[in-house]
N, C-alpha and C positions, 0 to 999 in steps of 0.2 A: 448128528442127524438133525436136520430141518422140522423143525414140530409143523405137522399137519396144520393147512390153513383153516381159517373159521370163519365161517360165513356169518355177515354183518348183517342184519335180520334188518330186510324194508319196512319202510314207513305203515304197509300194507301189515306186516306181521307185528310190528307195535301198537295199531289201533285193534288188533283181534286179540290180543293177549290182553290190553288193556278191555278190552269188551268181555273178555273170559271171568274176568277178575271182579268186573263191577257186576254183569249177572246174577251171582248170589244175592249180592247185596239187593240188588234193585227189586228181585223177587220177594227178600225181606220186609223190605218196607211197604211193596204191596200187598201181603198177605198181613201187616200190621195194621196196616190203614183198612185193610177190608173189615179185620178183626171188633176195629173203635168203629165204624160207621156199621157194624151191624149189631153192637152192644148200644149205641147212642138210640138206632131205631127202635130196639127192643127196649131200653126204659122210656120210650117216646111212646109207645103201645102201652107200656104196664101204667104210667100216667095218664094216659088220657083213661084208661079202666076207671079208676081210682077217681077220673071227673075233673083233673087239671091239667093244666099244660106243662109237658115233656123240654128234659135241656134245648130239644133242636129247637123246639117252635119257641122256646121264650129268648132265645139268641137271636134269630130271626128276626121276633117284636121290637128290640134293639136296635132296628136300623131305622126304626122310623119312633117309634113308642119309647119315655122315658126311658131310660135305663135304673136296674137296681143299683148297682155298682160302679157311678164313673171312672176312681183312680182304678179298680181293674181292666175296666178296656182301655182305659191310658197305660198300662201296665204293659198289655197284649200289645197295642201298639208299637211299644218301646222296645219289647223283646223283636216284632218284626224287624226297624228299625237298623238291629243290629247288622244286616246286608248289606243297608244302604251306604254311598259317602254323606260325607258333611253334608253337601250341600244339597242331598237329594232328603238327609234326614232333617233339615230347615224348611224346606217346602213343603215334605209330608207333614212336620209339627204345624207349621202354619195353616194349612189346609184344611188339621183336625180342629185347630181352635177356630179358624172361620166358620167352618159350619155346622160348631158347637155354638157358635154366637146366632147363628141363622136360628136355629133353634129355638134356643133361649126366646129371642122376641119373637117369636109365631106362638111359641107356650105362654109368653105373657101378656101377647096381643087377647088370644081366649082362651086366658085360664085354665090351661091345664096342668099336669102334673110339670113340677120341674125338678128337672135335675141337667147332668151333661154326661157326655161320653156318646153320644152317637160320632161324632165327629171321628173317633180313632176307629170306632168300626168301622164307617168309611172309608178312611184312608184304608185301611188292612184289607175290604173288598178290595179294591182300584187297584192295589199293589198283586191282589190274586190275578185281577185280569191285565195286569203289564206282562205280568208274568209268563199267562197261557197264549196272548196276544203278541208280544213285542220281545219277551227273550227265546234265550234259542240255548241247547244244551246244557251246560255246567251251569250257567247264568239263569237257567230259568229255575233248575232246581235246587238252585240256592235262594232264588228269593220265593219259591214255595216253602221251602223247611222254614224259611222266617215266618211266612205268612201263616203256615200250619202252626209253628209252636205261639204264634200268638192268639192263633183261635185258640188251641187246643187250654192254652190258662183261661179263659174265661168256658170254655167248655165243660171244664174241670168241674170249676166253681157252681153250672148248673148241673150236670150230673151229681155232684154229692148232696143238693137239693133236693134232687126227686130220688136218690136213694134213702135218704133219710125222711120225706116222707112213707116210700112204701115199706121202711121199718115200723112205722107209726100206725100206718093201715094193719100191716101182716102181722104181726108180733102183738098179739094182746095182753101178755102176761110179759112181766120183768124180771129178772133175777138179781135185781140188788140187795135184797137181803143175802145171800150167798157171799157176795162183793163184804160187803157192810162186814158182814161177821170176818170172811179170812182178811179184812184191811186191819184187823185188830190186831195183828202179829206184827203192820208196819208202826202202829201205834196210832192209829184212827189220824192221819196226816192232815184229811181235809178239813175236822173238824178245829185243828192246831192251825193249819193258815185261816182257815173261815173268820179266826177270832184275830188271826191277825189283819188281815185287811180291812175288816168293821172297823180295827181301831186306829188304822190311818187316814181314814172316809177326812175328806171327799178328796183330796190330792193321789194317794195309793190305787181308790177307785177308778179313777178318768183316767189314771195312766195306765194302768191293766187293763183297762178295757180298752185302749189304743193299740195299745200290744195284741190284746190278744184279739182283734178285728180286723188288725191291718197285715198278719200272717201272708197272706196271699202276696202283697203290695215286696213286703220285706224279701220276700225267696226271689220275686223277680228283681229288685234290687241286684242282687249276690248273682243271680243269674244274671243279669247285664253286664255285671264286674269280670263272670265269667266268659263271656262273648263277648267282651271287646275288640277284639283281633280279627272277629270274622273278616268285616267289610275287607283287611288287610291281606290276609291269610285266603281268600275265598270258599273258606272251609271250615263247618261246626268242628268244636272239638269233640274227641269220641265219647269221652262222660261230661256231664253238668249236672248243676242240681236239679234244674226244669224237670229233666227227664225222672230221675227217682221221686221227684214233688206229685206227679201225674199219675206213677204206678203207684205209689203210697195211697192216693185217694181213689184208683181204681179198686186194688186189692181191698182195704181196712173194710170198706163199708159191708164188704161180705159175709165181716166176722161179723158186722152186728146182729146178719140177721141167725147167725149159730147162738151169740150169747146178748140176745138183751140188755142193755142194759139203762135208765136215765140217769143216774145222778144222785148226789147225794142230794142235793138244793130242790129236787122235787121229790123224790119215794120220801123223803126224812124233812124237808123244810114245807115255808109256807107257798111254795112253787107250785108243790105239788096239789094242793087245792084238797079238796075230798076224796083224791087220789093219794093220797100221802099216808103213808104206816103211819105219823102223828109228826109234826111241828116243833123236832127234837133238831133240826140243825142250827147254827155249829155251837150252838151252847151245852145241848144235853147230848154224851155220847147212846150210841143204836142199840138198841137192847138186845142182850143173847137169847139161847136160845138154839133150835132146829130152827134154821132159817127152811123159806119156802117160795115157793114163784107167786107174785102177787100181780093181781087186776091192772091195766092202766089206760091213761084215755088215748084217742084216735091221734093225738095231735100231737104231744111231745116227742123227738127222734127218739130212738133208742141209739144212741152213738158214744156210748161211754169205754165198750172194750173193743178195742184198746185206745188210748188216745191216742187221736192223730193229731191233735194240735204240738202234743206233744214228741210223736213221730219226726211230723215237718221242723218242728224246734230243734230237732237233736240231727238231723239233713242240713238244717241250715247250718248248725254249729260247726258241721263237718267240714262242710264248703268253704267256710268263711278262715279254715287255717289256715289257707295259702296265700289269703288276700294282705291288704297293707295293714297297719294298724289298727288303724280306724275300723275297718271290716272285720278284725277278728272279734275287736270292743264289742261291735252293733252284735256281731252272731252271739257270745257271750251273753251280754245284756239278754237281748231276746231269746236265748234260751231261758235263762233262771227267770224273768220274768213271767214268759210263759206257762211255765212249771208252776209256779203262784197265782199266775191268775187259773189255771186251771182246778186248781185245789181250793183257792181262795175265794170263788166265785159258786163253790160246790158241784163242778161242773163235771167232776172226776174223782175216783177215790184213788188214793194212793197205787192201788192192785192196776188199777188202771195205767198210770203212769210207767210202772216196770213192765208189762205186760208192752205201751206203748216203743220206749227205748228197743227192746229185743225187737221186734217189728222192725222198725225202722234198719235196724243194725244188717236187720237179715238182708231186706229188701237194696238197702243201699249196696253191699257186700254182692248180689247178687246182678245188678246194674254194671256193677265195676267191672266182675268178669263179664258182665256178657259185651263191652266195648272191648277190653283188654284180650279176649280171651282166657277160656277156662283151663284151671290146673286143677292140683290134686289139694292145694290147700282154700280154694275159693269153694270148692263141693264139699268139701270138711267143715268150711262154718256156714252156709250155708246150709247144710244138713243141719250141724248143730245147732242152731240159731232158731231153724225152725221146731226140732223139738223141742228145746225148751223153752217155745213159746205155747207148743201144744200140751207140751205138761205145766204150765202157769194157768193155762185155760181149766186144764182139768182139774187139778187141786183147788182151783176157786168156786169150782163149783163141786165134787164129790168130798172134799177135804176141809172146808170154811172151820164146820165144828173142832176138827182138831189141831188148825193152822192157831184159831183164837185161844185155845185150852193149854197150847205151847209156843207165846210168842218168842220167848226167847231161841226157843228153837228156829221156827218156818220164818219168823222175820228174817235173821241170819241167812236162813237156805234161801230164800226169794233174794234179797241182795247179791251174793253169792253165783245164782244164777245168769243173774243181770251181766258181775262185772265179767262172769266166765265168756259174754257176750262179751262185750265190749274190749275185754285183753286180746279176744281172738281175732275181730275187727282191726286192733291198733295193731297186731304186730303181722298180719297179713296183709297190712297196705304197706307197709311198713317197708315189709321185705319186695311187693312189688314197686314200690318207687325206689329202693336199691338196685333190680334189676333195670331199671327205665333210664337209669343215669348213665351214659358211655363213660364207659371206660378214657380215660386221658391217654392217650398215643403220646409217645416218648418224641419231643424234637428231632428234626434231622441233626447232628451235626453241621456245624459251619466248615463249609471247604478251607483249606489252609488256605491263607495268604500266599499269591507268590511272591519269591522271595529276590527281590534285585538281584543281576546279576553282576557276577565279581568285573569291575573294570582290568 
């Protein structure tokens, strides 16, 4: 019997299916983008409350007014960039540094501030309006997603400004002493690097503090490495680290304003001015005791739980294992570095840093399915991941006194915690990059040879 014919589906039913398909998505990314432009206006209102200027308005001053940050709008640039070909990405770089040069001598002709980077926000407008102007379809919303993920790194960078100021404004009381006390089960860590960085002064100094300032510069780095293919491919890949860099410094600054916290190098050092429990960092360890929420001033963030410098550190470490050699060194390097200047600089206490890793783990874990799609083991550590980052918050603060009175015990359990993250992380990508790899299809056979025939 004749198997029934099947109808060969017109060009007309290809672009509807295909229209069927992108729908979701499109709706996605519109109610995301609504999401960011209506949290950007709202810390744009809670700022100006407060009597300063909000992320949008001091991105904006950027186009024409110094910039704080040059290598990150050359950063933002570079990530747009990735759309372009060679030679549209030599005209853009050239374009940025001419009228960074433009600059320069109008600032030096009367003396004003100097610096550079107007130039790459430029080019990144020009390329928004090629975009809405001159392309058309696949083409246009490829070179918005550039132009977006390059605003959105320097966006980044002023929104966690004005959130960490309105921690400084809202939060007038600290909970470092809570911290201080349950870090003594890690074995008081900050005050252990504190004393080591003093004594590599001033080489160990300058380069930790490169490290740990040029954060931002370093993920778009790994991010570039990661997007090299676009221009090639015409299409983002569906995870990168950009994307987990951005939610990381959306979410974190939230915790700060649940747990207070600044530092050891001010509640404990001479940071902390008249604000300080007493001028014991990193030489003299924190005195025990019933710790309690303590007074502080208007100005320092409260940004210590969880750290995100050391979040981003442990994102980029992640990213950087697929790349060549050299990239996995830099991620490496710049994790452990980070980790030390974060400790060493008193800028975090130990409790901080594990609290920071679980964070991170979840979030990235969380990133992964939502590009891949969710299973039953992506909801499993994510679940877990975030409890126990919500029982590391709670023990740090209702448990401090008993975590310090049994360190051999809660050091062990906090660790433990951590790596129960992080086993879960490795072997849940683990098993997804096993599924991700096809299968090898067995060769055809070679047809025989024929075979002469017999004269």
């Amino acid at each position: 019997m004749n198997p029934l014919p099947t109808r060969i589906p017109s060009r007309r039913d290809r672009g509807a299916l295909r229209a069927a398909v992108r729908r979701p998505r499109v709706l996605l990314w519109t109610a995301a983008g609504a999401v960011t432009l209506g949290f950007l206006v709202a810390l744009e209102f809670a700022a100006r409350h407060y009597g300063v200027r909000g992320p949008i308005t001091e991105q904006a001053r950027e186009v024409v007014f110094a910039p704080d940050s040059g290598p990150l709008l050359y950063a933002g640039l570079a990530l747009t960039m990735v759309v372009l070909t060679w030679r549209q990405r030599l005209v853009a770089a050239g374009a940025a540094i001419g009228i960074d040069v433009v600059f320069w001598l109008v600032r030096w002709a009367v003396g004003a501030d100097m610096n550079f980077g107007n130039g790459a926000l430029w080019v990144v407008l020009c390329c928004a309006v090629v975009a809405v102007t001159r392309r058309r379809g696949g083409e246009r919303a490829l070179l918005l997603k550039g132009v977006g993920l390059g605003l959105l790194l320097v966006a980044g960078h002023k929104t966690g400004d004005t959130w960490l100021l309105i921690t400084s404004e809202t939060r007038k009381t600290v909970l470092d002493p809570y911290v201080a006390t349950a870090d003594q089960a890690l074995g008081n860590p900050s005050w252990l690097v504190g004393r080591f960085v003093e004594a590599t002064e001033p080489v160990g100094d300058h380069v930790l503090h490169l490290v740990y300032g040029q954060l931002p510069l370093a993920a778009a780095l790994v991010g570039l490495y990661q997007l090299r293919h676009v221009a090639v491919e015409r299409r983002f890949p569906s995870h990168h680290l950009v994307r987990t860099f951005l939610v990381i410094g959306l979410l974190g600054p939230a915790v700060y304003m649940i747990f207070p916290v600044v530092g050891p190098v001010f509640a404990y050092g001479a940071d902390g001015g008249q604000w300080a429990v007493a001028d014991l960092w990193p030489h003299t360890l924190p005195p025990g005791g019933a710790p309690h929420a303590i007074p502080f001033d208007d100005i320092t963030p409260r940004n210590c739980m969880p750290s995100l410098h050391t979040a981003w550190a442990t994102t980029l470490f992640l990213h950087s294992r697929k790349g060549s050699r050299a990239m996995r060194f830099a991620g490496t390097f710049w994790l452990v570095a980070t980790l030390t200047a974060t400790l060493g600089f008193g800028y975090h206490y130990g409790a901080d840093l594990v609290a920071g890793v679980v964070f991170a783990l979840t979030v990235e874990t969380a990133m992964r399915a939502f590009a891949r799609g969710w299973d039953r083991g992506a909801v499993r550590l994510v679940v877990h991941g975030a409890a126990v980052f919500s029982v590391l918050l709670v023990s740090y603060r209702y448990l401090p006194v008993e975590m310090a009175e049994h360190p051999w015990a809660a050091g062990p359990l906090l660790v433990l915690a951590m790596a129960s993250v992080i086993l879960g992380h490795v072997r849940t990508t683990r098993r997804w990059e096993a599924q991700a790899v096809p299968v090898r299809q067995p060769e055809p056979p070679h047809p025989a040879e024929p075979q002469p025939e017999p004269v």
